[in-house]
C-alpha positions as CSV (number, residue, x, y, z in Angstrom):
1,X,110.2,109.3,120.5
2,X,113.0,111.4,119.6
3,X,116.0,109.7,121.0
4,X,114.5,106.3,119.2
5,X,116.9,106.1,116.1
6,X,115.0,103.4,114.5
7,X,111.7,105.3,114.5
8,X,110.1,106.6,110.9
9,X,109.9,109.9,110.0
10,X,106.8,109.6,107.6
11,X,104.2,107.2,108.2
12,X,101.4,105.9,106.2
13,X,97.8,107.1,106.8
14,X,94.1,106.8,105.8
15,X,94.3,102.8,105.3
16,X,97.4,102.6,103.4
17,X,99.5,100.8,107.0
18,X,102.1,98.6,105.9
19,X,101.9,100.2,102.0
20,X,105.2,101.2,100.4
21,X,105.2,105.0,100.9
22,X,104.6,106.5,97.3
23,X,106.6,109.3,95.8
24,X,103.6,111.6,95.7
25,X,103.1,110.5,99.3
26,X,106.6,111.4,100.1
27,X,106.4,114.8,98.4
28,X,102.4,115.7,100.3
29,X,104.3,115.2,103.4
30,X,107.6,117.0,102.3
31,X,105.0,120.0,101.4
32,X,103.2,119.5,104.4
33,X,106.9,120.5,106.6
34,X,108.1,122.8,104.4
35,X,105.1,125.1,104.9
36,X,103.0,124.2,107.7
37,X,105.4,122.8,110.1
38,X,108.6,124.0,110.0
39,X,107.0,128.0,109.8
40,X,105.7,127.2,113.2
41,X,109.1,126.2,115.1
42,X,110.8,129.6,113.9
43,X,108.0,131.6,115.6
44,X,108.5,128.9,118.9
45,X,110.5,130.4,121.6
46,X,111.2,126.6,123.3
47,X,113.1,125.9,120.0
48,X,117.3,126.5,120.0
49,X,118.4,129.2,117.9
50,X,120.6,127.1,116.6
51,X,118.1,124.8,114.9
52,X,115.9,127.9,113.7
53,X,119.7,128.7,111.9
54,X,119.0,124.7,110.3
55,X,115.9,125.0,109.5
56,X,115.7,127.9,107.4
57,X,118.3,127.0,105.3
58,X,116.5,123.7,104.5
């Protein structure tokens, strides 16, 4: 999936397919990245040091 440019970056869950993503939905999975997900690829040594550099200044 990641050299499909089309492809979604957030997706609906529980029963919510098709819904209009919310703001609060938006902002649980913003959350979610910020400290869960993104943490995790600065300890991984398979990720660039170059987007380490990226991602902790976002």
């Amino acid at each position: 999936m990641g050299n499909v440019l089309d492809s979604y970056i957030f997706i609906s869950q529980g029963n919510n397919h098709g819904s209009k993503l919310t703001l609060d939905g938006l902002s649980s999975h913003y959350d979610h990245y910020k400290t869960r997900y993104f943490p995790k690829l600065l300890d991984d040594n398979t990720v660039p040091l170059c987007d380490k550099a990226f991602i902790k200044i976002c």
